[in-house]
C-alpha positions in Angstrom: 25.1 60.1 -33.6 27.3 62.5 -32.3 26.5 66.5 -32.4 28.5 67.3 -34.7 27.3 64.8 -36.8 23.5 65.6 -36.3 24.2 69.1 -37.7 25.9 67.7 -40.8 23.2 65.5 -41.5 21.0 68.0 -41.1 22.3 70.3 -43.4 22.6 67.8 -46.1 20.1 69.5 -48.6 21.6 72.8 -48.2 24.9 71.5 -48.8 23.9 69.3 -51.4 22.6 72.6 -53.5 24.9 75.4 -52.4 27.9 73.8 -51.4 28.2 71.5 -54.1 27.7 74.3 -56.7 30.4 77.1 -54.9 32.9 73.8 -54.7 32.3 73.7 -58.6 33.1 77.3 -59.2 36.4 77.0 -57.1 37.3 73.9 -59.3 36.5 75.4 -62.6 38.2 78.9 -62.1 42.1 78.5 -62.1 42.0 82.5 -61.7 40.6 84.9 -59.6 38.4 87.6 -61.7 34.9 89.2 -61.2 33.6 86.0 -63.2 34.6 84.0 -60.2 33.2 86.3 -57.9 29.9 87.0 -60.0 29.0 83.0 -60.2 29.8 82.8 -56.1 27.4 85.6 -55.3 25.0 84.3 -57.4 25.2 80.9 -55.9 24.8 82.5 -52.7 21.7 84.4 -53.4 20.2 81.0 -54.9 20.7 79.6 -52.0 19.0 82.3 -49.3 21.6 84.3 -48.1 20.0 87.0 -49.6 20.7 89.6 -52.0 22.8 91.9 -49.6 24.3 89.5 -47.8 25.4 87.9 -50.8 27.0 91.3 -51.9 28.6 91.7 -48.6 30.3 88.2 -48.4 31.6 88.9 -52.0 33.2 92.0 -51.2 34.6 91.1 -48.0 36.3 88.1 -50.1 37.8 90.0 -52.6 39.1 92.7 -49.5 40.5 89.0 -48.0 42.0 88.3 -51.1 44.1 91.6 -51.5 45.2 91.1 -47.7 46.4 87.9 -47.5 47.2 87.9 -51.4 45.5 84.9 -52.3 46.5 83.6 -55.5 45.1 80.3 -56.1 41.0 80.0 -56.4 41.3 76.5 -54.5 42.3 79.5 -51.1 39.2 81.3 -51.8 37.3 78.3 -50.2 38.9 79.0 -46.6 38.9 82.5 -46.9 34.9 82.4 -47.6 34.4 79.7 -44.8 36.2 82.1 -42.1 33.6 85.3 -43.5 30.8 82.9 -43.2 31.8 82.2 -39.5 32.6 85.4 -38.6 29.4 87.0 -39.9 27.4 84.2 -37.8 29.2 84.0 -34.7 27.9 86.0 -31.9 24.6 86.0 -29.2 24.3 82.6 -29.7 24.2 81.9 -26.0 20.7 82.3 -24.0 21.3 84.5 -21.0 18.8 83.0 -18.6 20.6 83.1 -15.6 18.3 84.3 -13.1 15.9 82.0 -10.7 13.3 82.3 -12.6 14.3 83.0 -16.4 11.5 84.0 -18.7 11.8 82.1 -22.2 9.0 83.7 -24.4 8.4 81.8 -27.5 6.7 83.5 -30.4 6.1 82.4 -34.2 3.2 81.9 -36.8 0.9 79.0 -36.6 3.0 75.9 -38.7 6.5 77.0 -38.1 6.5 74.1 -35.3 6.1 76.1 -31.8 4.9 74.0 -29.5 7.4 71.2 -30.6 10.1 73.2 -30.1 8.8 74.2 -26.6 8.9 70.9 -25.8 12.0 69.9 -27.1 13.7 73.0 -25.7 12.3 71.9 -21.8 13.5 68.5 -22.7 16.9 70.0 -23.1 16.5 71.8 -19.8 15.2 69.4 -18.0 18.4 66.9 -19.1 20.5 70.0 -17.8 18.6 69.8 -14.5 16.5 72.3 -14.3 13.0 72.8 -13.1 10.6 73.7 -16.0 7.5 75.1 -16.0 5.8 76.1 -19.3 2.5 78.5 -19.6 0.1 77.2 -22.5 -0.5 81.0 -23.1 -2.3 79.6 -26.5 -5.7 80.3 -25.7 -6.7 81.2 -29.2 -5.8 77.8 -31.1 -8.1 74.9 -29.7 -5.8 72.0 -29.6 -2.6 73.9 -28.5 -2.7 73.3 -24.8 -3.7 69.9 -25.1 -0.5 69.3 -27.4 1.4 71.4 -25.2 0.6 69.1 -22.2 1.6 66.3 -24.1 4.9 67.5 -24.3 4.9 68.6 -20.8 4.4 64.9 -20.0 7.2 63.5 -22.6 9.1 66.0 -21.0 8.6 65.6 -17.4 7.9 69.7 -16.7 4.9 71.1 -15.2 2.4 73.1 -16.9 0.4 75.8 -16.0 -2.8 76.1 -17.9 -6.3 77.8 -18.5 -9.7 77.1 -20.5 -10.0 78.2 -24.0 -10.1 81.5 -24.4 -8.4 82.6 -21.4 -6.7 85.6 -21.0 -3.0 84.9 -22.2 -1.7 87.4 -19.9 -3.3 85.7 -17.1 -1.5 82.3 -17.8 1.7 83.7 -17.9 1.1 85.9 -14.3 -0.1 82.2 -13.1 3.1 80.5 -14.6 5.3 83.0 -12.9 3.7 83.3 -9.5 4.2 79.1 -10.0 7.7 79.3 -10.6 8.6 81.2 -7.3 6.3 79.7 -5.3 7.9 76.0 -6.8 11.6 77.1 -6.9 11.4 76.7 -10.8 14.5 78.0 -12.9 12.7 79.0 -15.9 9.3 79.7 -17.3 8.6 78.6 -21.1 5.6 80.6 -22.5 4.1 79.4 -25.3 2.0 82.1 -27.4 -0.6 82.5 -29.9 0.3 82.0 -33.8 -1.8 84.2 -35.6 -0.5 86.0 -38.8 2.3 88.3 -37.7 0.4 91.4 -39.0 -2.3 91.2 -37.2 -2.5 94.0 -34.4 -4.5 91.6 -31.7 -1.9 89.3 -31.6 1.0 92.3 -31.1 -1.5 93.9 -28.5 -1.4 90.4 -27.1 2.0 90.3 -26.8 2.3 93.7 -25.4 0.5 92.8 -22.3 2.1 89.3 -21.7 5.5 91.6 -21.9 3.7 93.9 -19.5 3.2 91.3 -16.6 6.3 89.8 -17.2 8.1 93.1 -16.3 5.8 93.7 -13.7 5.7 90.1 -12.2 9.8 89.4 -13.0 11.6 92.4 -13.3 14.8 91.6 -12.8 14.4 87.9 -14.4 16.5 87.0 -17.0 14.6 87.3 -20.3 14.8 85.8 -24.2 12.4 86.2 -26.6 12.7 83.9 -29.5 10.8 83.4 -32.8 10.8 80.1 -34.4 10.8 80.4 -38.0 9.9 77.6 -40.5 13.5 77.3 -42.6 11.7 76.1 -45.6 10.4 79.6 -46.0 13.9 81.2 -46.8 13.6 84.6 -48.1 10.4 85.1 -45.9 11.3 84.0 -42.7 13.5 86.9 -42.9 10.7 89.7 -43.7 8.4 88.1 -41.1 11.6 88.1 -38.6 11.7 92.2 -39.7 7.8 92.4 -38.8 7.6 90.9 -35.3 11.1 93.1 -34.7 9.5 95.9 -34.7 6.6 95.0 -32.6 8.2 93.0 -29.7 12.1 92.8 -28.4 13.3 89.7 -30.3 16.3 88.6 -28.6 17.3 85.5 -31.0 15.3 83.4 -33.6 14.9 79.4 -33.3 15.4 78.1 -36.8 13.4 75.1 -37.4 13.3 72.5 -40.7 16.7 73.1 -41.8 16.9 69.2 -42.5 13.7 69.4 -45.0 15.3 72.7 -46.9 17.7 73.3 -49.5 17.6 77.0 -47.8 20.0 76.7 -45.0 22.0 79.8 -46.2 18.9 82.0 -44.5 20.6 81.4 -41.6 23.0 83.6 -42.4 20.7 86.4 -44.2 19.3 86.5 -40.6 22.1 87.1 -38.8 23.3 89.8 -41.4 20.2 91.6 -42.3 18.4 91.7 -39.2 21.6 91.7 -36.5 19.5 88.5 -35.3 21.3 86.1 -33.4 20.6 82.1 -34.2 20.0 80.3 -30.8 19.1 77.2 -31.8 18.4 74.6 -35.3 16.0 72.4 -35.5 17.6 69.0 -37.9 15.1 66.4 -37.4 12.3 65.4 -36.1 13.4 63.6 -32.2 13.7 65.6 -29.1 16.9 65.9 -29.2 17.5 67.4 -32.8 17.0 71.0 -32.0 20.3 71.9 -31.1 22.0 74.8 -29.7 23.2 77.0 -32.6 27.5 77.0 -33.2 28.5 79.5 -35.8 31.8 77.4 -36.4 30.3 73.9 -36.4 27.7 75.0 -38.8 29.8 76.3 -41.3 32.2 73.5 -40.7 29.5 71.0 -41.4 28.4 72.8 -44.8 31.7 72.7 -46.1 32.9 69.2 -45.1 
């Protein structure tokens, strides 16, 4: 299955619920009137995208409309795809150019971290580089071992501690690792307590602290995962762990199991969040790197 094609099945649900309903509204309305435009944004905020966001994409269509003097309802379609790509496109790319690169991932416990940690070194590894991940889950007692599992399906090294350990610690070990090895980048896993717990941002705050210390002029992302099923509240936990570490993108996981795909796009508005990568199923090579225009392409297809 080609990539394209991955992302289309992927989305299926979301298109199934969203797209299938703004297709109807297009078909039913021969005109162009607030009713139109009241049943798209509604569709829209049914659908994740979010109150605002809904409101935003409405009035840029109706500013579209005026421009380009679009006439016929069955042109509103395009015009809508083209606002939905423009407000997604944008960061997408990792910047991890540097020898090492620092990948930090963070997220909640059940979001599906460590998978994606191990699909994402998969995808390195396929690109040629030289992985090395820090199981800098001390707190949870099975995450290391299932982090070493993917190390092995993966075929990175891993740099690991006891229970308990001092998360910093593993990811000053991981670092002094990858220079010593010639590695090209460090994946650090992290603990995934509740996002509004202070111990886990203190946490965080001193694995950011050696990493600027240890790798100051590395080439850094820091990525939260978020569960897509959870629409609406992925986005206020995005908005909680903003303002206690220096998100740099968000990995959006479960879009295959979720009618909710339009989240991806409350994200990206509401929280100036870029989208780095979806996960669409459950092999190692079905998180795939985020394209605003493929992803829009594949809803409305």
């Amino acid at each position: 299955m080609g990539f394209f094609d991955k992302i289309k099945k992927g989305l299926e649900k979301t298109k199934n619920s969203m797209m299938k309903q703004v297709e109807q509204i297009f078909h039913n309305f021969t005109k162009i009137d607030e009713e139109l435009f009241e049943e798209l944004e509604e569709t829209l905020i049914m659908a994740d995208v979010g109150v605002s966001t809904a409101e935003k994409i409405c009035d840029m269509l109706r500013t579209r409309i005026k421009e380009n003097g679009i006439t016929d309802a069955s042109q509103v379609r395009d015009a809508l795809k083209e606002i939905m790509i423009e407000i997604l496109s944008g960061g997408e790319e990792l910047c991890l150019h540097t020898k090492p690169a620092i990948l930090l991932i963070i997220g909640v416990n059940g979001v599906g971290k460590t998978t994606t940690i191990g699909k994402l070194a998969a995808n390195f590894k396929a690109e040629g580089k030289k992985v090395i991940l820090a199981a800098a889950d001390t707190f949870r007692a099975a995450a290391t071992e299932q982090l070493e599992i993917w190390a092995q399906r993966a075929g990175v090294q891993i740099v690991k501690h006891a229970e308990g350990a001092d998360p910093a610690a593993v990811v000053f070990d991981a670092i002094s690792a990858a220079k010593s090895r010639e590695a090209d980048l460090v994946i650090c896993d992290t603990a995934g307590r509740l996002h509004n717990k202070k111990n886990l941002m203190d946490e965080l705050n001193k694995i950011f602290r050696v990493i600027q210390r240890e790798a100051p002029d590395a080439d850094k992302e820091v990525l939260l995962v978020l569960d897509a099923t959870t629409g609406q509240n992925g986005v206020n936990q995005a908005k909680q762990f903003m303002e206690a570490t220096g998100l740099t993108g968000i990995i959006l996981t479960k879009l295959d199991g979720t009618a909710k795909g339009g989240v991806v796009i409350a994200i990206k508005d509401a929280l100036g969040l870029p989208v780095k990568y979806i996960g669409v199923g459950e092999g190692i090579d079905d998180l795939q790197p985020f394209d605003a225009r493929k992803f829009v392409e594949a809803l409305f297809e």
